[in-house]
N, C-alpha and C positions, 0 to 999 in steps of 0.2 A: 304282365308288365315286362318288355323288354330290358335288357343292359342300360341302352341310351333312356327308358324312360327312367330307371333309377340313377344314372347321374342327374342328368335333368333334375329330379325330384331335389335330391341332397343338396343340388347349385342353389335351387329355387328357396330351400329352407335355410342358405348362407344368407339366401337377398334380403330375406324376412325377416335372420334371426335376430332377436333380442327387441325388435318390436312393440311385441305382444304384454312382456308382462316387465316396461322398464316403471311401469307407474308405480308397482310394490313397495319401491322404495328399499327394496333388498342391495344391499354389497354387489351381489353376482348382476343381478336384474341391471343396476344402473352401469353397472360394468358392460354389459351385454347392451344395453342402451347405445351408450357412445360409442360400442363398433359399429352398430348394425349399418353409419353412412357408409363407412369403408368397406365392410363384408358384401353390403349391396353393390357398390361400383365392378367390387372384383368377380362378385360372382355373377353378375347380369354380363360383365365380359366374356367369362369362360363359358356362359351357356351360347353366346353369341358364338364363339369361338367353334365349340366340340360343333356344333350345327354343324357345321361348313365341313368339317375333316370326315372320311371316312376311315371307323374304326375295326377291327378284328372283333370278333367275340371276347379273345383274352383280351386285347385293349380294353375294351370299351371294362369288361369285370376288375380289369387291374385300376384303372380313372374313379370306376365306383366307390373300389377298396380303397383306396389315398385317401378320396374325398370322405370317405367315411370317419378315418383315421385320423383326418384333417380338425373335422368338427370337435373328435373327443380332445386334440392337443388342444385346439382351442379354449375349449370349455375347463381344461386343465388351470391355462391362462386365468380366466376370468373368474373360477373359485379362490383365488389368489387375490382376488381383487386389482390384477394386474390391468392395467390400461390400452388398449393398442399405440401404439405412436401416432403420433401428430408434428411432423419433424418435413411433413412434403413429400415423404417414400412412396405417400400415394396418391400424390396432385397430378391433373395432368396436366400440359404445357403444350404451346401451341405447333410445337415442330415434335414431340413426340411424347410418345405412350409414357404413363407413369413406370418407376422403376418396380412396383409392386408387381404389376401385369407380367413386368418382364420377367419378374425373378417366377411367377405363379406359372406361366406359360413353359417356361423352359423347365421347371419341377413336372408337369404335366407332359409335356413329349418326350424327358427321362423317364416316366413310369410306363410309358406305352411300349417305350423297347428294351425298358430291362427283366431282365429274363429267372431273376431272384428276385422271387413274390415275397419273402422274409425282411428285406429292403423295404419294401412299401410304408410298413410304421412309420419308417425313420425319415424318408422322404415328407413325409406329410408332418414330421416334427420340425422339417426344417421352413418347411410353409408357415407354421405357427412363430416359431420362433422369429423368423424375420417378419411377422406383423408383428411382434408384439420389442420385439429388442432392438431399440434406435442404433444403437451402436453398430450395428450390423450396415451398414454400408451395402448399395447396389454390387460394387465389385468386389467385397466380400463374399456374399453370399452366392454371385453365382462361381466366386472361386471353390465353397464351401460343396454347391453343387456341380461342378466337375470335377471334383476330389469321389464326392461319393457313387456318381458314373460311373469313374475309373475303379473302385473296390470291389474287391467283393464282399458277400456278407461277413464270408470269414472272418475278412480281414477288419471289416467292422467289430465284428466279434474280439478279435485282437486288441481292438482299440482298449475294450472295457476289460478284457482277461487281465491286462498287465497292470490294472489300476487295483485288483481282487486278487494280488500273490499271497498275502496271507490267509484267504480260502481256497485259494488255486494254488500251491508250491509249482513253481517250477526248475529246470535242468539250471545244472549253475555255469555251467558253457556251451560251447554248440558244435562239441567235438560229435562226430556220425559214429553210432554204432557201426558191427562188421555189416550190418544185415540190417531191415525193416520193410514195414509193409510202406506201400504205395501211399496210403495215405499216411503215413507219416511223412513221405517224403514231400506231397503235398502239401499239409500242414506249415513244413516249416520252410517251402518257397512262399509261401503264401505271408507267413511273417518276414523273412528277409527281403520280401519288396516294400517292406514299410519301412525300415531302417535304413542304415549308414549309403549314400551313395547313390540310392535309390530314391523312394518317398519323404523319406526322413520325420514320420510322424512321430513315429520312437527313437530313444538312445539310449546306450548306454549309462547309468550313471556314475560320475566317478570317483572312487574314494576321496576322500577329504585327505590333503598333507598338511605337514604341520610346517608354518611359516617359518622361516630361520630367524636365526637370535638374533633380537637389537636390530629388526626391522632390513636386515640386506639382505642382498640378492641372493640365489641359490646357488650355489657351483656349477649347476649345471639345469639344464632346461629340461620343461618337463617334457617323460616317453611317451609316446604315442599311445593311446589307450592299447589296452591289452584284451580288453573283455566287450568289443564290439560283438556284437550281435547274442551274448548272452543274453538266456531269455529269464533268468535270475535278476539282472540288473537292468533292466528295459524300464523304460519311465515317459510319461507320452513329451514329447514336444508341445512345444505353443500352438502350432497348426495342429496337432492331433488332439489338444486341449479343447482347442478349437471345436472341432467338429464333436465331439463327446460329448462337449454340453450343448450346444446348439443344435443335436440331434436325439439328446436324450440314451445315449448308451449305454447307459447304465440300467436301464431295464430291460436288455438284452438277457435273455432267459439264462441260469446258470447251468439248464440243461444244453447249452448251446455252449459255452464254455468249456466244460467239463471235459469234451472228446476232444477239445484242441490242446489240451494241457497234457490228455495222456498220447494225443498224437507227439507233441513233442518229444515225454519222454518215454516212447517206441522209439523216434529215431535218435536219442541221447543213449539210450540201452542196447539200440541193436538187436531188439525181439525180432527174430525173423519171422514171419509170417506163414501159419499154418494152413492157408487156404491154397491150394496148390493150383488153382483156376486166377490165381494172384501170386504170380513171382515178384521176391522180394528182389526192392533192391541191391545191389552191391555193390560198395563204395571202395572196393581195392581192384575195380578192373581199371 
């Protein structure tokens, strides 16, 4: 069995699923019931669809893995007893495609050129998630997917690190050691395109002051934060909120975590690095 016949396959058991066994009378079953009109429309499109495209070998294996991915987020969904929406996200209309198609089509030509296969999960959690969460809006989600284009895993990783500081400690500023390896230095460009000026998924958070007496004004206005880009005080933003649940990032493995925390503090310490085929850094030329 080729690539194309195992997405094929996994499209075809989207078309069917829930089908089979809604007459049980089970929680999951009748849940799985009233998607299967919607899981049919979208996946009888995409088999239509992949037909026509010609794919890579990777393509076509990365399309399978999504699709794979896709079904367990789903099935996630539906042990919950959760519902798919019925809001018109997947009606079609006579001058164009439903917004489902749109948002499942553009998740599908993102997985064929991104080039971090550990993204793949999370892609497919965000296909889940916009069937299943009305709230999510057409131009939400595909803002949701050109966000996660644009990252890298890392930086995904990022996402869920600064949510896990009390098993992750991190540097309590972002002063540069004399010295560090390469990947530290990569590490933390990798978090400062999230923050201040840049992405702004994360921020700073800032001490609490204490109001002045009898309700007036302060003598003076407050200072500009001090501790921007500290990886101590980093707290995600609503758009980085955002995408964390709606992709499920929190089960981003801790062994993924772990080397981004002690990347940091490499480059908070200034451990120079002892691979001599790997010149460190050095932040005083």
């Amino acid at each position: 069995m080729t690539r194309r016949d195992d997405i094929t396959a996994v499209l075809a058991e989207v078309v069917a699923w829930g089908g089979a066994g809604a007459a049980t009378g089970s929680t999951v079953a009748a849940a799985a019931g009233a998607a299967a009109p919607v899981a049919s429309r979208i996946g009888t499109w995409a088999i239509d669809e992949l037909a026509t495209r010609v794919l890579s070998k990777s393509e076509e294996r990365k399309v399978a893995t999504v699709l794979d991915y896709m079904r367990e987020a789903i099935d996630a969904y539906v042990a919950t007893g959760a519902q798919m929406r019925d809001d018109g996200f997947f009606d079609e209309t006579p001058d164009a495609r439903c917004d489902g198609e749109e948002v499942f089509e553009g998740v599908l030509i993102a997985v064929q050129r991104d080039h971090e296969e550990k993204k793949l999960a999370y892609y497919a959690r965000l296909i889940a998630s916009v069937a299943y969460l009305s709230w999510i809006d057409a131009e939400t989600g595909r803002r949701v997917l050109r966000l996660t284009q644009e990252l890298s895993y890392t930086q995904l990783a990022f996402l869920a690190l600064v949510t896990k500081r009390d098993r992750f400690p991190l540097p309590p500023d972002n002063t540069a050691g004399r010295t560090m390896s390469w990947y530290a230095s990569s590490v933390r460009e990798a978090l400062d395109d999230l923050g201040y000026g840049r992405k702004e998924l994360v921020y700073a958070k800032q001490p609490e002051r204490d109001e002045p007496a009898g309700g007036g004004f302060p003598e003076s206005i407050d200072p500009l934060p001090t501790n921007i880009g500290f990886p101590a005080d980093l707290e995600l933003a609503n758009i980085g909120k955002l995408l964390y649940g709606v992709m499920g990032l929190s089960d981003i493995p801790d062994a993924d975590l772990a080397p981004l925390a002690a990347g940091l503090w490499d480059y908070y310490n200034g451990v120079p690095s002892q691979d001599l085929a790997e010149p460190a850094v050095d932040h005083e030329e």
